[in-house]
C-alpha positions as CSV (number, residue, x, y, z in Angstrom):
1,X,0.0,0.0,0.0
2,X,1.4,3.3,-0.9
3,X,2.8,5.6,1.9
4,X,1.0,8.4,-0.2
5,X,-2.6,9.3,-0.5
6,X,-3.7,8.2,-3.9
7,X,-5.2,10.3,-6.2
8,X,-6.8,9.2,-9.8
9,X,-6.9,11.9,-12.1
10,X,-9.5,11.6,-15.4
11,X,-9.3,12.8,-18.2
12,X,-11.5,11.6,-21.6
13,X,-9.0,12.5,-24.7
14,X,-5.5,12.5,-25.5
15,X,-5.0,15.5,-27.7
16,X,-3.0,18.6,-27.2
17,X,-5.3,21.4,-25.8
18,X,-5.9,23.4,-22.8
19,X,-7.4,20.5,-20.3
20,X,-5.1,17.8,-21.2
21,X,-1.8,20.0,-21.0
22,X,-3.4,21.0,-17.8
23,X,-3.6,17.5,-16.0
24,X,-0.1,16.6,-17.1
25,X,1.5,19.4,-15.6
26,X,-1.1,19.2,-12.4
27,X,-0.3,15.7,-11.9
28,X,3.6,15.6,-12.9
29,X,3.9,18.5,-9.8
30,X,1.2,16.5,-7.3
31,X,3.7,13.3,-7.7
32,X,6.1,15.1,-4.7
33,X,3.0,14.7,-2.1
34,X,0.6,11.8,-3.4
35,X,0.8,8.4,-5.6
36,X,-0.6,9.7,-8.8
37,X,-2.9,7.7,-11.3
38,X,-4.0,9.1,-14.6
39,X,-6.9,7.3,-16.4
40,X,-7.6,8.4,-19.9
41,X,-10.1,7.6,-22.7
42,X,-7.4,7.2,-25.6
43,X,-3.9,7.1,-26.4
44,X,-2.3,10.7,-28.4
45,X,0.2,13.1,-27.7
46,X,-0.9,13.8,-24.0
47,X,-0.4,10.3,-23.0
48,X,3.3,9.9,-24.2
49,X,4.1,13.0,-22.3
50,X,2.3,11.4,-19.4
51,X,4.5,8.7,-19.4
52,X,7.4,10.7,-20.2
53,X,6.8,12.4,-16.8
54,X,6.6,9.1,-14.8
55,X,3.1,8.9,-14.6
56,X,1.1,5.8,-14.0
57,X,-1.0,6.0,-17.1
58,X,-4.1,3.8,-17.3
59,X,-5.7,3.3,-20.8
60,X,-9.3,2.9,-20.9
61,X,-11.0,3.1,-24.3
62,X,-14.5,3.3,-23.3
63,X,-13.9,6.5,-21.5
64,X,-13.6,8.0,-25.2
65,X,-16.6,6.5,-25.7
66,X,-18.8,9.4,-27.8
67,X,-21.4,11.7,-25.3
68,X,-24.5,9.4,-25.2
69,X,-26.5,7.6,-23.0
70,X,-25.2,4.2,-23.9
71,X,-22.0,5.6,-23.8
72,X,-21.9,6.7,-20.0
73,X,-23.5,3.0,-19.3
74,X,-20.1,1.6,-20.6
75,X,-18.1,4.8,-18.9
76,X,-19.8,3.4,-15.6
77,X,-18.7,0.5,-15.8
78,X,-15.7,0.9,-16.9
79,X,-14.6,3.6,-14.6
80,X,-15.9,1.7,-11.8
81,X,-13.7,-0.9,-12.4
82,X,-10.5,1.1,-12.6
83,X,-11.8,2.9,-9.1
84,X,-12.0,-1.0,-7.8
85,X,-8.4,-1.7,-9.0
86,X,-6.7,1.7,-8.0
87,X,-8.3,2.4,-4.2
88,X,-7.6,5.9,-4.8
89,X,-8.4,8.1,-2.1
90,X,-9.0,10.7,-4.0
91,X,-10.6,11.5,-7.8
92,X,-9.9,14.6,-9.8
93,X,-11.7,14.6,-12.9
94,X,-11.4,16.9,-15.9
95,X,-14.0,16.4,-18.2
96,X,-17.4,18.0,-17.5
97,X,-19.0,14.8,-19.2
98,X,-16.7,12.2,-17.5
99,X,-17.6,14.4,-14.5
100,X,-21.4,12.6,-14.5
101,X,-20.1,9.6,-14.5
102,X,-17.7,10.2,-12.2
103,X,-19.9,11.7,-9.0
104,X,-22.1,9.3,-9.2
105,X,-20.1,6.8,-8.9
106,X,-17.6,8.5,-6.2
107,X,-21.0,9.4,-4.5
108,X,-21.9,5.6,-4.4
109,X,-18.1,4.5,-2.8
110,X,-18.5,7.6,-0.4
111,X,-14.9,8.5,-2.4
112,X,-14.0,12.4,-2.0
113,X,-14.7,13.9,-5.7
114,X,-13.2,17.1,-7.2
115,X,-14.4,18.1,-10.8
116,X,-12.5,20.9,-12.5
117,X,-14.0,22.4,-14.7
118,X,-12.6,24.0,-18.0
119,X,-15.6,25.1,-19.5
120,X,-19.5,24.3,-18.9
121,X,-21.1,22.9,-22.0
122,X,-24.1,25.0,-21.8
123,X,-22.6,28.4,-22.2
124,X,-23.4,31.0,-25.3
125,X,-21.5,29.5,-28.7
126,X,-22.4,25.9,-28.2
127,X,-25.1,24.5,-30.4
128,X,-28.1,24.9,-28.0
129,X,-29.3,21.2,-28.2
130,X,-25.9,20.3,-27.1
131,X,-26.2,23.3,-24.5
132,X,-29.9,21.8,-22.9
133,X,-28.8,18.2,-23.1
134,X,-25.6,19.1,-21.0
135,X,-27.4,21.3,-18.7
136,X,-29.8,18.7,-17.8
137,X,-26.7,16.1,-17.2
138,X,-25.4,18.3,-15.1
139,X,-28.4,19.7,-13.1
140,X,-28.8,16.2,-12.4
141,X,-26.3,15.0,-10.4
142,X,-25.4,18.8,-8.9
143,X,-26.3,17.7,-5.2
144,X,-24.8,14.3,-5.6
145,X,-22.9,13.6,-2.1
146,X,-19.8,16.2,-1.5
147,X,-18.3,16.5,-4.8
148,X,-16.1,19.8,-5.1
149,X,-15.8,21.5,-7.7
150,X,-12.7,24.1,-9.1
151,X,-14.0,26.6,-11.6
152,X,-11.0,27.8,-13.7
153,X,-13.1,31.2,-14.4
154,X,-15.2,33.8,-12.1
155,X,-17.6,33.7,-15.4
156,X,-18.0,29.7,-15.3
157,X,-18.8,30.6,-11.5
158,X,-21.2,32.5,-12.0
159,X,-23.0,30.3,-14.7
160,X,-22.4,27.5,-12.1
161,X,-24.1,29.6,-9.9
162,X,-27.1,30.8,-11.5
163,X,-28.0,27.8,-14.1
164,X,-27.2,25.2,-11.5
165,X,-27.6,26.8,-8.3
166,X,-25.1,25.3,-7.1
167,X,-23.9,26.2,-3.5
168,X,-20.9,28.9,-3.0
169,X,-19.6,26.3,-0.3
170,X,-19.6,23.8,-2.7
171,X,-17.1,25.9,-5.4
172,X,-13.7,27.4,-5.8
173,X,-12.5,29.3,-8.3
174,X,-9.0,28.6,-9.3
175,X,-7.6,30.4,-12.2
176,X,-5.1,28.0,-14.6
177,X,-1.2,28.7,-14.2
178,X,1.9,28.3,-16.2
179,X,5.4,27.7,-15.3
180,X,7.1,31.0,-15.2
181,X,10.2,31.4,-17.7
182,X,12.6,34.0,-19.1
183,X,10.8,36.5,-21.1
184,X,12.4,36.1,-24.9
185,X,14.0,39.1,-26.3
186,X,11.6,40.8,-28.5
187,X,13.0,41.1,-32.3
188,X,13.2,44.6,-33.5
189,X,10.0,46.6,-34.5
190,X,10.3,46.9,-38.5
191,X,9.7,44.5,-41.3
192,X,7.2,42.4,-41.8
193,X,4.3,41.7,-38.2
194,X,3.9,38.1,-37.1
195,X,0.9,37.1,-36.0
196,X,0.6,33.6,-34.5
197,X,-2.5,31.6,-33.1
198,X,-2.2,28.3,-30.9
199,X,-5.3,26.4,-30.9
200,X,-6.6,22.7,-32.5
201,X,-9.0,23.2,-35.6
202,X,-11.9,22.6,-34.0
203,X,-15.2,23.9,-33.7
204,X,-14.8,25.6,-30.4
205,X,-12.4,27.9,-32.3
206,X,-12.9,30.7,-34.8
207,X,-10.0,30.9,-37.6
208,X,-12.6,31.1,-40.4
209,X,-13.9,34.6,-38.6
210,X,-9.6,35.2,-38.6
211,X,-9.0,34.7,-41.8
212,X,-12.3,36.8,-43.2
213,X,-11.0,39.7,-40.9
214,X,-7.4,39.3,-42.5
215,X,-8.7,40.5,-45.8
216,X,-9.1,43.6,-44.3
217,X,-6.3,43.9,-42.7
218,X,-3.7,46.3,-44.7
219,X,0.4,46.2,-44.3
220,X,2.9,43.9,-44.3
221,X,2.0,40.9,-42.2
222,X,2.3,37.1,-41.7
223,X,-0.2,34.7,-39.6
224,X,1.2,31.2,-38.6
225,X,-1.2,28.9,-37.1
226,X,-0.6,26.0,-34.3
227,X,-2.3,23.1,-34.2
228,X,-4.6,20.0,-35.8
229,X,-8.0,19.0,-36.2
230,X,-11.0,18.4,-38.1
231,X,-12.2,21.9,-39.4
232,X,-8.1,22.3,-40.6
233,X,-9.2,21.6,-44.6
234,X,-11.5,24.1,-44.4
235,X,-9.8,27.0,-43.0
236,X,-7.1,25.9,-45.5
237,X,-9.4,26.5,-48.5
238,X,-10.5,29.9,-47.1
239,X,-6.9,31.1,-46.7
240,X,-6.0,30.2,-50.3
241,X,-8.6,33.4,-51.2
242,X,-5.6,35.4,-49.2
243,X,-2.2,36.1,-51.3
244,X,0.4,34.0,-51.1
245,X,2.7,33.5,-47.9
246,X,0.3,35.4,-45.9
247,X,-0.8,32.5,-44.0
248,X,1.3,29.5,-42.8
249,X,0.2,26.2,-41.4
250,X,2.8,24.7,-39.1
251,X,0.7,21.6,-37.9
252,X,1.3,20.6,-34.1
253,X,4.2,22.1,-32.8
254,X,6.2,21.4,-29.3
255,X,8.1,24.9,-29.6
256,X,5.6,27.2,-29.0
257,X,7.9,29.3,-26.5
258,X,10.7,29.5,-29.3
259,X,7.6,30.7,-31.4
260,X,6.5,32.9,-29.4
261,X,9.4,34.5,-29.1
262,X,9.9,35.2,-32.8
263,X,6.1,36.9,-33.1
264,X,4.8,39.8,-32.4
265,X,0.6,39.3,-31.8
266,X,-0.9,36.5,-30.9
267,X,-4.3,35.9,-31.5
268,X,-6.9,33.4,-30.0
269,X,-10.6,33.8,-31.8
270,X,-13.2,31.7,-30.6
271,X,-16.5,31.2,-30.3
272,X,-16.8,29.8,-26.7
273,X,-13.8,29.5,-23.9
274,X,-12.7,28.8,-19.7
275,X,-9.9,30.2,-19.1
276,X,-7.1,29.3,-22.0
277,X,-3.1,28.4,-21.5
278,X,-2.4,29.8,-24.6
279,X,-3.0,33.3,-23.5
280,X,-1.1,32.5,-20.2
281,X,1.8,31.7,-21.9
282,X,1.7,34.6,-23.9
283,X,1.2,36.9,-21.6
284,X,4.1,35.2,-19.7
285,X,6.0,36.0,-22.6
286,X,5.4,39.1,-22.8
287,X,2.8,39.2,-25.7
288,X,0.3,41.5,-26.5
289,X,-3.0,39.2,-27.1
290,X,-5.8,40.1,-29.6
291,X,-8.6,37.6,-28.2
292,X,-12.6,37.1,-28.3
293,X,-14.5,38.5,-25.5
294,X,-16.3,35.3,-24.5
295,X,-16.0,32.8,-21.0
296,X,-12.9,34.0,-19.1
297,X,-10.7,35.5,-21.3
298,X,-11.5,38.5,-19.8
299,X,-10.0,37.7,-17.1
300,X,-7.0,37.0,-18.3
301,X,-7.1,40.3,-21.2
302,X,-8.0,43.4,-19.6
303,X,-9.4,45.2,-23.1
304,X,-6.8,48.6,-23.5
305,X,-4.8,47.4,-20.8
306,X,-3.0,44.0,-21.1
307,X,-4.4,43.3,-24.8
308,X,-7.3,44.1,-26.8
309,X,-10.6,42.1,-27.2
310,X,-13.2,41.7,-29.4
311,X,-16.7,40.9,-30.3
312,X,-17.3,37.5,-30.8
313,X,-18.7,36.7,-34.1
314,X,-18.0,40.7,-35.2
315,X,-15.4,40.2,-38.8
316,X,-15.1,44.5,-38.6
317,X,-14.5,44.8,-34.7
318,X,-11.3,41.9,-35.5
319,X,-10.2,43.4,-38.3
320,X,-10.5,47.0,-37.0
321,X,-8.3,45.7,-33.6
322,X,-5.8,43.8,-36.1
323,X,-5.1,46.6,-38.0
324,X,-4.6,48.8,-34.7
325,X,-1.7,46.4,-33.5
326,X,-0.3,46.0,-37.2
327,X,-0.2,49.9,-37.0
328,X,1.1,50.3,-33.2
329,X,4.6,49.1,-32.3
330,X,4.4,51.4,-28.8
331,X,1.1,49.9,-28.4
332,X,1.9,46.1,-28.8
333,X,5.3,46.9,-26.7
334,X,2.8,48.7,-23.9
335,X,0.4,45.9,-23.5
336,X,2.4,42.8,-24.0
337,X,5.0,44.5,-20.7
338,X,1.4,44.9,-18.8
339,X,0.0,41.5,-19.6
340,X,3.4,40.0,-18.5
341,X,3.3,42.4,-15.1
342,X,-0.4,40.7,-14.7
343,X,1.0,37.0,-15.3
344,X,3.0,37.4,-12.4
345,X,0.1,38.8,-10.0
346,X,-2.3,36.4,-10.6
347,X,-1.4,33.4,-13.2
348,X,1.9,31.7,-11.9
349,X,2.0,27.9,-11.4
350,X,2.7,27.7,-7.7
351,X,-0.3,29.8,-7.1
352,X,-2.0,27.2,-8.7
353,X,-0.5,24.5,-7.0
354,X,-0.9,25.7,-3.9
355,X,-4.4,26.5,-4.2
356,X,-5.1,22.9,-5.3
357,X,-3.0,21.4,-2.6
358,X,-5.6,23.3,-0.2
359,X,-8.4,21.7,-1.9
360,X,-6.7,18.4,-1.6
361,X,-6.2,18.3,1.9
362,X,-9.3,20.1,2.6
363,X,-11.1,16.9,1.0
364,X,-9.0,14.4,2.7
365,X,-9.2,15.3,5.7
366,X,-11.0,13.0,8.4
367,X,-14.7,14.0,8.7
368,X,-15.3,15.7,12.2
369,X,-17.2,13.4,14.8
């Protein structure tokens, strides 16, 4: 038996993104104080690093299984088994759908439950069928037994708050942190702007609303864009309309600080967000951000102070804000010192740590007679 309280960390998929990143680095820092398990739906990118980091990794297909009915019967049992062969005395999970699954069944075993979570699924931007049907999951098991749950935003807080009225007592906000390193020197001001955007091709993101503004945008300038997924083809085909070597695809990337360094904007348009890395980092780096006002990000970009935000959904607003930057070397120099200045207040990793260790303790703690 391990010396170490055991905690099982969930997650449901493998690929690079905000949640995902998040566990790893939560988990590969938690290993110092507790016997860390990490059960995930698939194999990808996220697990190798997993392992690379000495976790124990568990692989569990069915908890990719796709968001259905049928599907959480085969999560259930699935994840109860891996509960039955781990003991852990504590479960962390990171998907909001996983999250069902998981209370209930941590609520059965009287096993202490925490649910982060990166993002409701019933916030403006989502499809609103998906919105109702994950609103009535999660309305559902909101006053299962003791689950606590970390809300990576004030704004998921406050949805939590009003669409599931869920108990203050029972919620901690906890905004996302990144390790802290040395800013990168900042290439001279002249020549051609590089703009760069870290983010999968997936619905949840906006580059076609990017690349429309971008035909607006006048000067000398060159967008790289991070990342994989499904909606990639089609963002290609719009940026062929653009002229050539405007826009670059540079696929999935593990250099992202070395590419931060060498631009001068970076972006992050989307339709609906928690509270993303990817602006963390770049503000760590000393970045000014052009990102859409939606979830948390507002949080993180204070609009005319640390960065500049705009509209969701609004092609002029982008374009108008693009062009401002482009224009602006002072400006982009101005916010990108201020966003760094407000990394360090209130977005390091050991505040994160910290607070979760709190939350840890707080839940394994021996219930008062």
């Amino acid at each position: 038996m391990s010396a170490k309280p055991v905690v099982l960390y969930l997650l449901k998929h493998a690929e690079i993104g905000g949640a995902p990143l998040h566990v790893v680095q939560l988990a590969t820092r938690m290993r110092a104080d507790y016997d860390v398990h990490l059960c995930i739906g698939q194999a990808g990118p996220v697990t190798e690093q997993a392992r690379q980091a000495g976790l124990t990794v568990h692989l569990v297909e069915a908890l990719g299984e796709p968001v259905s009915l049928s599907g959480m019967r085969r999560i259930a049992g699935a994840l109860d088994a891996v509960v039955a062969q781990v003991k852990p005395d504590l479960v962390h999970v990171h998907s909001t759908f996983l999250g069902i699954v998981a209370r209930w069944i941590c609520s059965r075993r009287a096993l202490p439950c925490v649910l982060t979570v990166h993002g409701w699924n019933f916030v403006p931007g989502i499809p609103w069928r998906r919105r109702l049907a994950a609103w009535v999951l999660e309305f559902a098991v909101a006053r299962l037994r003791d689950p606590y749950v970390i809300l990576v935003s004030d704004y998921d807080r406050r949805v939590a708050r009003r669409a599931l009225l869920m108990p203050e007592a029972r919620m901690q906000v906890i905004h996302n942190g990144v390790p802290d390193r040395a800013v990168p020197e900042r290439r001279p001001a002249c020549g051609r702007v590089r703009l760069l955007m870290v983010a999968r091709f997936v619905e949840q993101k906006d580059h076609a609303l990017l690349i429309r503004a971008l035909h607006r945008v006048q000067g000398d300038w060159q967008l790289e864009l991070v990342g994989q997924g499904e909606t990639l083809d089609h963002v290609r085909a719009l940026a062929d309309e653009l002229p050539p070597d405007r826009v670059r695809f540079i696929g999935q990337r593990d250099d992202v600080p070395a590419l931060l360094a060498s631009s001068d904007i970076f972006l992050l348009i989307s339709h609906h967000e928690g509270l993303p890395l990817s602006i963390i980092e770049a503000m760590s780096a000393a970045m000014p951000v052009l990102a859409t006002a939606v979830g948390g990000v507002d949080e993180l970009v204070q609009d005319g102070l640390t960065g500049l935000l705009h509209r969701a959904g609004d092609e002029t607003d982008l374009a108008l804000k693009l062009q401002r930057l482009i224009d602006d070397p002072a400006l982009r120099q101005r916010l990108g010192e201020a966003g760094r200045a407000r990394y360090q207040q209130c977005f390091t990793e050991s505040a994160m740590l910290a607070a979760t260790q709190t939350v840890y303790r707080r839940m394994l703690a021996p219930a008062s007679p």
